[in-house]
C-alpha positions as CSV (number, residue, x, y, z in Angstrom):
1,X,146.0,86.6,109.8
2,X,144.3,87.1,106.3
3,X,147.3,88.2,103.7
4,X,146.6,89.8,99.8
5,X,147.4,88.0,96.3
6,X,149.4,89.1,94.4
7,X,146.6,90.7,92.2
8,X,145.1,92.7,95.0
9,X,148.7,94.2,96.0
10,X,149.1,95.5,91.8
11,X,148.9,98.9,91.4
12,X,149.5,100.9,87.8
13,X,152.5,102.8,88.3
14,X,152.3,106.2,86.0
15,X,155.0,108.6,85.5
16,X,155.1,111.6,84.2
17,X,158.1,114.8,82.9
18,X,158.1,118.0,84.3
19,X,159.7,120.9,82.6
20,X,159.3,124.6,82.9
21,X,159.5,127.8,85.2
22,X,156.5,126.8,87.4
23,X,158.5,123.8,89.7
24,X,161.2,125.5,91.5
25,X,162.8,122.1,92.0
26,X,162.8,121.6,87.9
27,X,164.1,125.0,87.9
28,X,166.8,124.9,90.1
29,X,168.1,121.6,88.9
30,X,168.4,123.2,85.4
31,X,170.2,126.3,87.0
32,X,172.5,124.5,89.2
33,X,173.4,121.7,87.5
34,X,172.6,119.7,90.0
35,X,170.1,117.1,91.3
36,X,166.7,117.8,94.1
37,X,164.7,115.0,95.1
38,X,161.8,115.1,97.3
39,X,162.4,112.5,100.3
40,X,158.9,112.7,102.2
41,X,155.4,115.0,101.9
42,X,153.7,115.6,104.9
43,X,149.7,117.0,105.4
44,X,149.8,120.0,107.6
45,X,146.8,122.4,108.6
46,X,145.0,124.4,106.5
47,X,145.3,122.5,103.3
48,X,149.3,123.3,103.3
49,X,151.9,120.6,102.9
50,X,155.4,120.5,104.4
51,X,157.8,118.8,101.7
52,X,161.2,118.1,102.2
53,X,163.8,118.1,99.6
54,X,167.2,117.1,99.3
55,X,169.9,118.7,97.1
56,X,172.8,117.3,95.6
57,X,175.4,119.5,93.5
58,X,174.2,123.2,94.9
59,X,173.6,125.3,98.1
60,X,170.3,125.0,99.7
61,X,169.8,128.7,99.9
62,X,169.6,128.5,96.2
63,X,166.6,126.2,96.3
64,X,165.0,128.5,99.3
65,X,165.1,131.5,97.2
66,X,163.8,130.2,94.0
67,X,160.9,128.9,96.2
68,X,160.3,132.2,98.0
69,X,160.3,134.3,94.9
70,X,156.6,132.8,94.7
71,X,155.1,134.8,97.7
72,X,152.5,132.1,98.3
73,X,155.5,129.6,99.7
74,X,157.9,129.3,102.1
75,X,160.6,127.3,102.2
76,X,163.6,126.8,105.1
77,X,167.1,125.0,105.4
78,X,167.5,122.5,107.4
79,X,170.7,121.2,107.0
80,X,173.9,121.5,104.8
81,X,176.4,119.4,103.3
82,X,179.5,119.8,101.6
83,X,177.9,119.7,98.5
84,X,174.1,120.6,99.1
85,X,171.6,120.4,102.4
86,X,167.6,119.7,103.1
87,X,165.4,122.0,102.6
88,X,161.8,122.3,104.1
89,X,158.9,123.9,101.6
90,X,155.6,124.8,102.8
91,X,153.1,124.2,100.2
92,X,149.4,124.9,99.0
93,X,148.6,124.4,95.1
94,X,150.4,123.8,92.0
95,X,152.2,121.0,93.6
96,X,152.1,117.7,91.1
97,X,152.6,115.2,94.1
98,X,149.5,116.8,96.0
99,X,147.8,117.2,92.5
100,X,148.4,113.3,92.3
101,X,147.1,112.9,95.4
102,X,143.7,114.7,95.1
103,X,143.1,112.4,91.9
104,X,143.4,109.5,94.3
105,X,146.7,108.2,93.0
106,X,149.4,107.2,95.9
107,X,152.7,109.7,94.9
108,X,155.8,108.1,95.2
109,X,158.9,109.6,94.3
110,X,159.5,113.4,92.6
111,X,163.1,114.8,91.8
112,X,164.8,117.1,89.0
113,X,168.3,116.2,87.5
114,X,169.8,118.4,85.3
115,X,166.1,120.4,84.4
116,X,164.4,117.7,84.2
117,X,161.8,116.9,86.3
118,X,159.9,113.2,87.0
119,X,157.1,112.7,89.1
120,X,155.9,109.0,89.9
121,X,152.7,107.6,91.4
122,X,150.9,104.3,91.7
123,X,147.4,104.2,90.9
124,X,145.0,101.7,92.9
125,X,143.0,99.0,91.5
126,X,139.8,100.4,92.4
127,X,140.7,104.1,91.0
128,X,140.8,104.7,87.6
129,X,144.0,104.9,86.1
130,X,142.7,107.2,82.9
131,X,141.0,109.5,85.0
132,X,144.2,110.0,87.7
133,X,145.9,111.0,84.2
134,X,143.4,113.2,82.7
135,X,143.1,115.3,86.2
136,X,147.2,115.4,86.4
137,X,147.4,116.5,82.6
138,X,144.3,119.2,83.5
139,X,146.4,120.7,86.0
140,X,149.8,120.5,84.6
141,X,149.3,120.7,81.0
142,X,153.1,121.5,80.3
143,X,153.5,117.4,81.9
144,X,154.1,114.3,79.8
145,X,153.1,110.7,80.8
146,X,156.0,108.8,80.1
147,X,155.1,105.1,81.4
148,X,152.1,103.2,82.7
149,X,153.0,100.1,83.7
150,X,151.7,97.3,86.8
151,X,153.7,97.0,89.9
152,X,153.6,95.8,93.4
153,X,152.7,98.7,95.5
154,X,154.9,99.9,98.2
155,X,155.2,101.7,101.2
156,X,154.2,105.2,99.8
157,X,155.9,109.0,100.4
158,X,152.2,110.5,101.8
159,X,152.1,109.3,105.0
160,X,152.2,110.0,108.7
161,X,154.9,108.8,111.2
162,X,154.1,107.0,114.4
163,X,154.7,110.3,116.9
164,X,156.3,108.5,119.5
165,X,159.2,107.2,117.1
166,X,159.6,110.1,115.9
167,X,160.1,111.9,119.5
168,X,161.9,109.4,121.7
169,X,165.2,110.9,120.8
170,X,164.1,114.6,121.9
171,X,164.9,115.9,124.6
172,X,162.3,117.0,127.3
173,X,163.8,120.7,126.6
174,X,163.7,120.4,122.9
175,X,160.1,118.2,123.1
176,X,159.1,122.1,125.2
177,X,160.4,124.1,122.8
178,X,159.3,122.3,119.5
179,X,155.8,121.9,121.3
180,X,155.8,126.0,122.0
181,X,156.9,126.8,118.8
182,X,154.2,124.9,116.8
183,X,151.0,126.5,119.4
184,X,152.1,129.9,119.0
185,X,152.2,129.5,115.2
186,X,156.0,129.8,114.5
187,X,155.7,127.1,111.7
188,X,153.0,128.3,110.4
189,X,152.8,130.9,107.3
190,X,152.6,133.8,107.5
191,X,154.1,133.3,110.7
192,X,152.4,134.1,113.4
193,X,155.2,134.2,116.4
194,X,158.9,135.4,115.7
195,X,161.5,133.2,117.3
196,X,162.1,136.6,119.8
197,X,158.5,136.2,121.0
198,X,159.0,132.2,121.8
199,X,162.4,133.1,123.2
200,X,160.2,135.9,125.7
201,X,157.6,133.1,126.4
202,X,160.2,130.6,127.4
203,X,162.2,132.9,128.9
204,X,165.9,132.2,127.2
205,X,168.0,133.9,124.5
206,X,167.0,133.7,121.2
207,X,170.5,132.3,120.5
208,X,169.2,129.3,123.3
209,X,165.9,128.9,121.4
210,X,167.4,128.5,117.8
211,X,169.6,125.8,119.4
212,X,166.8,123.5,120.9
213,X,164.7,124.5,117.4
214,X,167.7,123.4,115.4
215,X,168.5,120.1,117.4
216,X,165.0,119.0,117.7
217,X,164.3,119.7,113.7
218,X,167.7,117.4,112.7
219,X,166.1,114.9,115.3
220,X,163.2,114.7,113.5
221,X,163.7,114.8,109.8
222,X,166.5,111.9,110.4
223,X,163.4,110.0,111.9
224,X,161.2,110.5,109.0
225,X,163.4,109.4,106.7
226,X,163.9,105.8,107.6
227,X,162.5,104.1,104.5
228,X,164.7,104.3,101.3
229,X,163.0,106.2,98.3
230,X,164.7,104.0,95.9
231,X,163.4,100.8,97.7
232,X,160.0,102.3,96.3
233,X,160.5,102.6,92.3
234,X,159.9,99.2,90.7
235,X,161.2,97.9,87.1
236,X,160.1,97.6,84.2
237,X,157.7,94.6,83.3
């Protein structure tokens, strides 16, 4: 089994400060008081992305409505805690981690504390680090790059889970549902089925339906996250 050197697993790590009314997780943060961290970026259809964040310090629906005030997203709670939740945001432009990714860099951690904003990538050797800035700064001209430094690369937050970890602990009722939901366009946006129409289909209560949707949807994104983010930032060298 062939292994890399050490030089072929360096990547230049580049990170950059967000501020300003266009990130709703910056802007929140700044609001609140409080902290948002993006745990794990997912490609959907369509050229939309399903993010989910995690809040610390404030109520979810805060975040969902400073999201939703920009009519082209979305965004959905998916859990609460005593002192702030997960929240699911659909996506399509203006989004520095997918901006990141279109200039070829790797994205690897995003969050907000306080108003301020930090996005973090890792550039491969064979793309040019320059470049992946000059596109970033191009599209978010109110960023700064605040370190470029080398780094071993890790496991990064793009990615696409293996489909049967993620669905071993459903249910064959909640596997039904989730699968109905997603072909008649429920997660999509617009949407294009309203959780009375699935309920019809299936033939339950819409009570019933929200309770399989719910359960399956807490099954899932505790799946997804299995990986640290902090295991993913690296030190200074």
């Amino acid at each position: 089994m062939s292994t890399q050197s050490g030089s072929e697993r360096t990547v230049t790590r580049v990170e950059f400060d967000l501020s300003g009314g266009e990130y709703p997780f910056v802007t929140v943060s700044e609001r609140e008081s409080c902290s948002v961290l993006l745990e794990k970026c997912l490609p959907q259809t369509g050229g939309v992305y399903a993010e989910f964040f995690s809040i610390d310090g404030a109520r979810p629906d805060r975040f969902t409505a400073q999201v939703e005030a920009d009519d082209r997203r979305a965004a959905r709670v998916l859990g609460r805690t005593d002192d702030g939740g997960l929240v699911e945001v659909d996506v399509q432009d203006r989004c520095p981690i997918v901006s990141l990714a279109d200039a070829g860099a790797v994205p690897q951690a995003a969050r907000s504390v306080d108003g301020r904003g930090t996005v973090v990538a890792d550039v491969p050797r064979q793309t040019e680090t320059a470049a992946v800035i000059e596109a970033f700064l191009d599209d978010h001209p109110d960023a700064d790059l605040t370190a470029k430094r080398q780094c071993d690369s890790v496991v990064p937050l793009f990615g696409f889970q293996n489909y049967a970890a993620l669905t071993e602990s459903l249910t064959d009722r909640q596997r039904e549902v989730l699968a109905a939901a997603h072909e008649a366009g429920y997660y999509r946006w617009p949407r294009e089925a309203t959780a009375a129409d699935l309920a019809e289909a299936l033939d339950v209560s819409e009570p019933t339906l929200h309770k399989h949707l719910r359960a399956a949807e807490r099954k899932l994104v505790a799946a997804l996250f299995t990986c640290p983010h902090e295991a993913s930032l690296c030190d200074d060298r």
